[in-house]
LOFI-94688 format. One line per 5 residues: number of its first residue (from 0); their letters; for each residue x, y, z of C-alpha. Coordinates in Angstrom, 1 decimal. Example, Ala and Ser with C-alpha at 12.3 -4.5 7.8 and 13.67 -1.06 7.14 Angstrom:
2
0> as> 12.3 -4.5 7.8 ~ 13.7 -1.1 7.1
END
This chain:
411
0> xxxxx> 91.8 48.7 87.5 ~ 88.9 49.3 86.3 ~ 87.7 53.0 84.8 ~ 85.3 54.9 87.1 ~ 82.7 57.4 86.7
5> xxxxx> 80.6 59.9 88.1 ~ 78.0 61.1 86.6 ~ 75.6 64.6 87.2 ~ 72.9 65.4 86.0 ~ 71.9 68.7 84.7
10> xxxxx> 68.2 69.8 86.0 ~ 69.0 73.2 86.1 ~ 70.4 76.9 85.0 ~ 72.8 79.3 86.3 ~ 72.9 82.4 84.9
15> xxxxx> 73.5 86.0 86.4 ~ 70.7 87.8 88.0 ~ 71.3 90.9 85.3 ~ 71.5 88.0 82.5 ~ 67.4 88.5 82.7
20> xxxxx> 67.1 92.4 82.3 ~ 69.4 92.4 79.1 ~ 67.8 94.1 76.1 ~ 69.2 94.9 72.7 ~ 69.9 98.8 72.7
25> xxxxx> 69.0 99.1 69.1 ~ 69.6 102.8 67.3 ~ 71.0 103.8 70.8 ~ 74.0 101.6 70.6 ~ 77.4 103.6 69.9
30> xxxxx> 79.5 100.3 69.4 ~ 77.2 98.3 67.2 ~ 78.2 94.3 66.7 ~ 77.3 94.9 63.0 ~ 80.3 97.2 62.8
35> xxxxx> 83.9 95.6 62.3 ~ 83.4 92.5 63.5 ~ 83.3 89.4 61.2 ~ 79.7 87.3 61.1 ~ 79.5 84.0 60.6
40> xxxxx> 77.0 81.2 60.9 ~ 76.0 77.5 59.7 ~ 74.6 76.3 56.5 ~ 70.9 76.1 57.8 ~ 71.0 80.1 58.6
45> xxxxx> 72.7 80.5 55.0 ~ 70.1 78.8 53.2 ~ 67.3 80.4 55.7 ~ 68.9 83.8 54.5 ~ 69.0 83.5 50.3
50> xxxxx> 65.3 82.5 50.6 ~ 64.1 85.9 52.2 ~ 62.6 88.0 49.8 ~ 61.1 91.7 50.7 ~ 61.8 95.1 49.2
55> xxxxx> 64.5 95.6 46.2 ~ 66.8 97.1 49.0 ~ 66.6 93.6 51.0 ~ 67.0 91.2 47.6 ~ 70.2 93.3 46.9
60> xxxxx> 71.1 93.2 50.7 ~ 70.6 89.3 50.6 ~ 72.0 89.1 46.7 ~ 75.0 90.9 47.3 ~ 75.7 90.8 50.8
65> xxxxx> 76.5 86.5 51.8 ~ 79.5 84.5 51.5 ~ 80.7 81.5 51.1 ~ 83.4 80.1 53.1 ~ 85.4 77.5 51.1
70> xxxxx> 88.4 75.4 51.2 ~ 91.4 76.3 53.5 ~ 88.9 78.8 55.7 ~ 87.2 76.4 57.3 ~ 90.8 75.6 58.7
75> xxxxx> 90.7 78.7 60.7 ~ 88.0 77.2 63.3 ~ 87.3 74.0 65.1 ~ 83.4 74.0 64.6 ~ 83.2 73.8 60.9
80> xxxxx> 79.2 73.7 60.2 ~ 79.4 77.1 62.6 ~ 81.4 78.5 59.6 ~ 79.8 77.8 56.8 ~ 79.1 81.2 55.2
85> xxxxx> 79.2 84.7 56.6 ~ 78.5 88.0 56.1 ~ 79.6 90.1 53.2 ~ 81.2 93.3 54.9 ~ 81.0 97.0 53.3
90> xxxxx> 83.6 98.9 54.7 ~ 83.8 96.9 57.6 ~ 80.0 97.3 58.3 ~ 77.0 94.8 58.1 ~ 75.1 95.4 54.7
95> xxxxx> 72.1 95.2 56.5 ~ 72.8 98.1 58.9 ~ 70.9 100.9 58.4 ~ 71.9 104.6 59.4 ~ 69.8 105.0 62.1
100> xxxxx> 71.5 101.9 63.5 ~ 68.4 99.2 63.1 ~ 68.9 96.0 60.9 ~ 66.7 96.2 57.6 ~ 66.5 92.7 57.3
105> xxxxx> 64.9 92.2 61.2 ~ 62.2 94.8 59.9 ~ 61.6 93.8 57.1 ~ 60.9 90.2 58.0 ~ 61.2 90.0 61.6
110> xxxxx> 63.2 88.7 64.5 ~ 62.9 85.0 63.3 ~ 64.8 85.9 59.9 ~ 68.2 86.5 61.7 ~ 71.0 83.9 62.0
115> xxxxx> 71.2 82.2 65.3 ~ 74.2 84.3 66.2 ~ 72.4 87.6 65.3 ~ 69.4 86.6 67.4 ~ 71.7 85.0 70.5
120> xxxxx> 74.5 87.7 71.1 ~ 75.3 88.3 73.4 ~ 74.3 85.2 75.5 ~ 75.8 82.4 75.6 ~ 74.9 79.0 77.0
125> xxxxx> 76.2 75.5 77.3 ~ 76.3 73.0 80.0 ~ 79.1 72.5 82.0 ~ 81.3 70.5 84.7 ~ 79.0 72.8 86.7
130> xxxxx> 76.5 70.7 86.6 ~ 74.4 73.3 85.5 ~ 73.1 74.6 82.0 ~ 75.0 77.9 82.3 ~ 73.9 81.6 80.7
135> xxxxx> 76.4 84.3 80.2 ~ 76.2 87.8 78.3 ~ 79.3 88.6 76.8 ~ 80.7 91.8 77.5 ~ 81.9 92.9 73.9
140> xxxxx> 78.0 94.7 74.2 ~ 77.4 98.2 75.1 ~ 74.0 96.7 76.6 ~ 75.9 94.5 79.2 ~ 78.1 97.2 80.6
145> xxxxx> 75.6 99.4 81.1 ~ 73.9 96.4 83.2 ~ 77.1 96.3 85.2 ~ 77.2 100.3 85.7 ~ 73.9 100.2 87.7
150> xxxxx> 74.8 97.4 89.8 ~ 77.2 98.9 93.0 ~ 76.2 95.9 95.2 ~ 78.0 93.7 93.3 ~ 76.9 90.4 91.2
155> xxxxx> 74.2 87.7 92.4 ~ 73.2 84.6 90.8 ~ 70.5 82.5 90.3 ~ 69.1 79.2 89.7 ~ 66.3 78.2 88.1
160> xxxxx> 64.7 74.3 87.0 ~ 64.9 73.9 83.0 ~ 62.0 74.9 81.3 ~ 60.1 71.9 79.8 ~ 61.6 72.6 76.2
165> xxxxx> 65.3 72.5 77.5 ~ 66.5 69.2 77.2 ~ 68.6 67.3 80.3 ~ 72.1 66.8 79.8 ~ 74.4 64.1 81.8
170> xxxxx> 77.8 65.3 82.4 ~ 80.2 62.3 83.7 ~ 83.4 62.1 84.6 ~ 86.1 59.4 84.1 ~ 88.3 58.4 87.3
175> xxxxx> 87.1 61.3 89.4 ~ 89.5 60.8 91.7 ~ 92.2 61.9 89.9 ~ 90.4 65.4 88.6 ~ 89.6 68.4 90.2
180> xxxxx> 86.7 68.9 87.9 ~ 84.6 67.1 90.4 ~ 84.9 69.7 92.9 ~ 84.6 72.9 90.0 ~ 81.1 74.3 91.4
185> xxxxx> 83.0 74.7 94.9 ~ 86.3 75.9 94.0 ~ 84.6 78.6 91.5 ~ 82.1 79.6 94.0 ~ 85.1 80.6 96.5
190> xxxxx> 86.8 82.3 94.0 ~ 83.8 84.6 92.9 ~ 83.0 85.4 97.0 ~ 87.1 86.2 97.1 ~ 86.6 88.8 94.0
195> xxxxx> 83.1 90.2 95.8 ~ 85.3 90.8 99.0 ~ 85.5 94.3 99.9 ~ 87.3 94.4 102.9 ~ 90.2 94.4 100.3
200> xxxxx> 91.2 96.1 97.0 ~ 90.2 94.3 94.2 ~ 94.0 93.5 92.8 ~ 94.9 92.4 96.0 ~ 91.5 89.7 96.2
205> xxxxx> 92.6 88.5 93.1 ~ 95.9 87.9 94.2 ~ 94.7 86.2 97.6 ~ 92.9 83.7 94.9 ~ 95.5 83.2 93.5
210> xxxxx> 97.4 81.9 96.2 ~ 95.2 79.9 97.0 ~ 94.7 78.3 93.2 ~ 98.6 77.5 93.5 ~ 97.6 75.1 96.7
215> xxxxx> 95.5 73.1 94.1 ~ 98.3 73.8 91.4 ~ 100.8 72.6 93.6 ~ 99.0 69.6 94.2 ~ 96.6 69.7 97.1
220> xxxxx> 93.8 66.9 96.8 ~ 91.7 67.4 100.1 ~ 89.6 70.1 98.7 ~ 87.6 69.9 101.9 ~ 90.9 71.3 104.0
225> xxxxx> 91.6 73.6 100.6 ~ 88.4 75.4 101.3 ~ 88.7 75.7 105.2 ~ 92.3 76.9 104.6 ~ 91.3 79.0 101.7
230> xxxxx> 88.5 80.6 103.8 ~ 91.4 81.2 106.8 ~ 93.4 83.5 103.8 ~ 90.0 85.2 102.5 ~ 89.4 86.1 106.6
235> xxxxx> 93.3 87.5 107.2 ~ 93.8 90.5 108.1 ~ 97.5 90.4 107.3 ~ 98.5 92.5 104.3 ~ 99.5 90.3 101.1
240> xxxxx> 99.7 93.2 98.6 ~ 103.2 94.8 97.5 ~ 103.7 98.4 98.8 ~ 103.2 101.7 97.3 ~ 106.8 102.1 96.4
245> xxxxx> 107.4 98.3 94.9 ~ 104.3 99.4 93.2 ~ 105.9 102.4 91.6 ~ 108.9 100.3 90.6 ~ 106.8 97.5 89.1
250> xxxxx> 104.8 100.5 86.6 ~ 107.1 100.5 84.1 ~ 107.0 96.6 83.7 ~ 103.4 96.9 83.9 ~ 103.3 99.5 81.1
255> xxxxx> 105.3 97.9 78.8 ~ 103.5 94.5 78.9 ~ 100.3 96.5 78.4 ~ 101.7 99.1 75.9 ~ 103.2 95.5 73.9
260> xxxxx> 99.4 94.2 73.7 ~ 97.9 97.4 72.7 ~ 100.4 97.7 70.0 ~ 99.6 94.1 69.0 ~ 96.0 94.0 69.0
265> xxxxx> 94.1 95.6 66.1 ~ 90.6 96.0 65.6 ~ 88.3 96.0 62.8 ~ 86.0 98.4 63.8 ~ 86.6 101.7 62.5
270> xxxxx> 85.8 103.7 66.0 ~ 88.1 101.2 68.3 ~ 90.9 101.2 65.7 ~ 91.2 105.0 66.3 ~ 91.3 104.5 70.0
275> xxxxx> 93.8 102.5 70.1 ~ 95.8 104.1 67.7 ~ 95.4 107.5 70.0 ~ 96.1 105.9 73.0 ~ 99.7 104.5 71.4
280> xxxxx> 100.2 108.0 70.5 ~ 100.2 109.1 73.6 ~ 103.1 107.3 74.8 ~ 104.6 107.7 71.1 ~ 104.7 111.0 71.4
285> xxxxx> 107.1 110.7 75.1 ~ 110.8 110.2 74.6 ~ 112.0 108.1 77.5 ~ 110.8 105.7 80.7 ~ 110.1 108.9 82.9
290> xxxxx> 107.7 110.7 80.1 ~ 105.9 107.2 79.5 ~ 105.0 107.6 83.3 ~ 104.0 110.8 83.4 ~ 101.0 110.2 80.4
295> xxxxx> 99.8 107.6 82.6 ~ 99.7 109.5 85.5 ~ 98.0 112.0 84.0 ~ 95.6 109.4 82.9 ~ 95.6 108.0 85.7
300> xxxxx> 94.7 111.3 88.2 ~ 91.9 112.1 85.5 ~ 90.4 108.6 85.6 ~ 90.6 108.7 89.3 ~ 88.4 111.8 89.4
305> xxxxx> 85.9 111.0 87.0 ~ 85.3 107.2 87.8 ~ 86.5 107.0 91.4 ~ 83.6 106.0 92.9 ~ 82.7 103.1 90.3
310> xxxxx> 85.6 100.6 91.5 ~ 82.9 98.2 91.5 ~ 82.3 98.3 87.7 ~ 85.9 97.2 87.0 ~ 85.0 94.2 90.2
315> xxxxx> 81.8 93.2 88.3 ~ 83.6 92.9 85.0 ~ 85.8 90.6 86.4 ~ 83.3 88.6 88.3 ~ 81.3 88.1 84.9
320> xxxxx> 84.8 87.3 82.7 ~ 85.2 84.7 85.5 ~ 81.8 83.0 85.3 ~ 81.9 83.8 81.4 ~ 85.3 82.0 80.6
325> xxxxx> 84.5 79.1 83.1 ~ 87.9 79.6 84.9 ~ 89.7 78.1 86.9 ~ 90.8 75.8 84.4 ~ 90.8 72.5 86.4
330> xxxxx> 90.7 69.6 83.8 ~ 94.4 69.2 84.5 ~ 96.9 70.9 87.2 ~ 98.8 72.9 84.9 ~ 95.3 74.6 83.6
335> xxxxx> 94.9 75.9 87.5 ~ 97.9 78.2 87.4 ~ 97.6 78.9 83.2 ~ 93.8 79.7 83.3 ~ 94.9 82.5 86.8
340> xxxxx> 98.0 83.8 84.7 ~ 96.1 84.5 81.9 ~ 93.0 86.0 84.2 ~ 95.7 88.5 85.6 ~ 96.8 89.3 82.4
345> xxxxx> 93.3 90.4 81.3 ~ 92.8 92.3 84.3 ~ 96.1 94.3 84.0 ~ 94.8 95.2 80.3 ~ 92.0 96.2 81.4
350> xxxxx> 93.0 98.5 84.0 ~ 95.1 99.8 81.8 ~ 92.7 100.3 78.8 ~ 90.5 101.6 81.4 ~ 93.0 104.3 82.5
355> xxxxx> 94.1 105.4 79.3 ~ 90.4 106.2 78.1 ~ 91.0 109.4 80.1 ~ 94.3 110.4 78.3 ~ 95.2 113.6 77.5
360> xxxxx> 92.9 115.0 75.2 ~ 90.1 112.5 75.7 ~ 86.6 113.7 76.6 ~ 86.8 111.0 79.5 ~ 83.5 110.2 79.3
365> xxxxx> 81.3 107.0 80.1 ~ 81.6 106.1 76.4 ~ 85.1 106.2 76.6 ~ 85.4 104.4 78.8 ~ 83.0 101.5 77.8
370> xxxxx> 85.0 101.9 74.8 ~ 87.7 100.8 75.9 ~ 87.1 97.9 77.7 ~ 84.5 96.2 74.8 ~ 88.3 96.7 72.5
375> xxxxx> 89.9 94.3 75.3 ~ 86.9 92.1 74.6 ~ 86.4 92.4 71.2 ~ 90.5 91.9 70.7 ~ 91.1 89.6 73.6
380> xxxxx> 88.7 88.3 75.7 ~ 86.9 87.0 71.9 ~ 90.3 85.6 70.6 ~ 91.4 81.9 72.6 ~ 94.4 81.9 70.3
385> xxxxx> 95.6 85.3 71.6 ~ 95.1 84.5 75.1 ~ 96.6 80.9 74.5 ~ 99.7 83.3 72.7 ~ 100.1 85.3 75.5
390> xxxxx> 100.1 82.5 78.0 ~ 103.0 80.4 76.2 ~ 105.0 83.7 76.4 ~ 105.0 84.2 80.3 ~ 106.0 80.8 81.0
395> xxxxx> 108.2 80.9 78.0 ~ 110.0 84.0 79.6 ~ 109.8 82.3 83.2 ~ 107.1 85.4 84.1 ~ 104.1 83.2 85.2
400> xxxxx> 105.3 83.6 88.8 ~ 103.0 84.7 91.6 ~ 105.9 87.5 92.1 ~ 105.2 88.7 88.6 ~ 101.5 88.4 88.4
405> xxxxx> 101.0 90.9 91.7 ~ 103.3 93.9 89.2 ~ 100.4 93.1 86.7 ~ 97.8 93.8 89.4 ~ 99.8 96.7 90.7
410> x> 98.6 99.8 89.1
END
């Protein structure tokens, strides 16, 4: 038989509506991307760099300050050209960062003397099985949270012809009638309108998607009687949730999966390294199961009083770490249920990372809090090999069931 395609054609973006307000907040950044967090870039940007020449401050910068990256490195990524050199760190800081928080060599000689990745972060954008050229912000920036505070109506999107520099792209598909990838525009869109959907909690939306993800997982192929009975499970009124008092049982699971990543996942930035360690010492410094439940629930009643009426930053994170990460997976069956297991577990962490930026002691403040949640991104979200680490250990451990994903969602 033989090979099929379908082909689409990319004629336009898709971006989120905030994707056009972001702005750099410069000196007024507390979590700078130049701190603790390893730069790299291609050869072009390396040579583009040891040819700038300014004050005696920026030859030393640009003298001392660029590396390398030779032999077995290059081993560590699939893009090689993307890592061809990088930054020489001082004490885990950018040698170009200057104390009021502004990049010497961008004043020096200007936006265009940055490496692409320097002028770029945090967007993103590639085309996809979309069929569009899609634009993301990542949220490991200060910048993009703060976009998210200020919107409580929730995410829109928009769309927008290519602008006549941006070149068309063709994105075809072999034997489309064996792939869900043909239908990925309609099965994301109903996913992103079931996390949007208010009439429910936010764990429980995400675990009405993911019932519905284990149709397609399970092997439905008529995605047009998917949707309509998809639709029917977004509309119920019946309550899917598990009850306050499983809930309570399911904590202590929940907190040690959580307490296992935090202990796992170290930063290089000097400023989330401490948080984390604090947080661990929290529940260090309890002796027994009971004690490890109470420093959450103190967390817990704090972070409840201070953000309670912002549940709809947490549900615009997760909207934007949907689009961002291109989920579901649907390339093959197994990606549907992998790509929602591992979308729970970054949820779960974090909620709790979220929480426990009001732990005892903490200040609890808006900066702790946003904190917290660029460490998930900067440790997590940023690492595939973590997430791909974590995945092979719930279905490893037979805990990638739909059972054991609603205890991550509990609390």
């Amino acid at each position: 038989m033989a090979e099929q395609k379908y082909e689409i054609k990319v004629t336009c973006d898709l971006r989120p509506a905030y994707y056009d307000s972001f702005h750099c907040l410069a000196q007024d950044c507390h979590i700078s991307c130049c701190k603790g967090w390893r730069i790299s870039f291609d050869k072009k940007d390396y040579l583009s760099l040891k040819r700038q020449k300014g004050s005696p401050k920026l030859n030393m910068q640009v003298s001392h300050g660029l590396r390398r990256i030779r032999g077995k490195d290059t081993l560590l990524t699939e893009n090689v050209d993307a890592e061809y050199a990088e930054i020489q760190l001082e004490d885990g800081d950018c040698p170009f960062l200057c104390e009021n928080g502004l990049c010497n060599l961008q004043i020096e000689k200007g936006h265009q003397a940055l490496p692409k990745i320097c002028k770029t972060f945090p967007r993103t954008q590639n085309y996809e099985v979309s069929g569009y050229l899609e634009r993301s912000l990542g949220l490991s920036c200060e910048g993009v949270l703060d976009l998210l505070w200020d919107l409580p109506q929730g995410i829109d999107f928009l769309s927008d012809p290519l602008d006549k520099n941006e070149k068309h792209a063709v994105i075809t598909f072999r034997n489309p009638e064996n792939s869900m990838l043909v239908h990925f525009q309609e099965i994301r869109s109903w996913c992103i309108d079931m996390l949007q959907n208010r009439q429910y909690p936010l764990p429980e939306r995400i675990l009405r998607m993911g019932i519905a993800l284990k149709w397609l997982a399970d092997g439905e192929k008529d995605i047009a009687h998917w949707l309509e009975q998809a639709q029917a499970l977004a509309e119920s009124k019946k309550a899917l949730f598990i009850e306050e008092t499983e809930q309570n049982h399911a904590l202590p699971l929940f907190l040690s999966n959580n307490l296992r990543l935090l202990s796992r996942l170290q930063s290089q930035n000097k400023e989330l390294e401490l948080l984390r360690q604090k947080i661990l010492g929290v529940f260090l410094n309890k002796e027994g199961e009971k004690q490890t439940n109470v420093a959450w629930t103190f967390a817990k009643k704090r972070f409840d009083e201070q953000f309670g009426d912002r549940e709809y930053f947490m549900e615009n994170i997760m909207v934007a770490l949907f689009f961002q990460l291109h989920m579901p997976g649907l390339a093959i069956n197994e990606d549907i249920w992998s790509s929602f297991v591992n979308f729970c577990n970054l949820y779960s962490f974090y909620r709790f990372m979220a929480v426990m930026c009001c732990y005892e002691g903490s200040t609890a403040s808006r900066k702790d809090l946003f904190c917290s949640l660029i460490y998930v991104n900067r440790t997590l979200v940023h690492s595939g090999a973590h997430q791909n680490t974590l995945q092979k250990e719930f279905f490893d451990n037979d805990s990638e069931t739909l059972a054991h994903m609603a205890i991550l969602l509990s609390n």
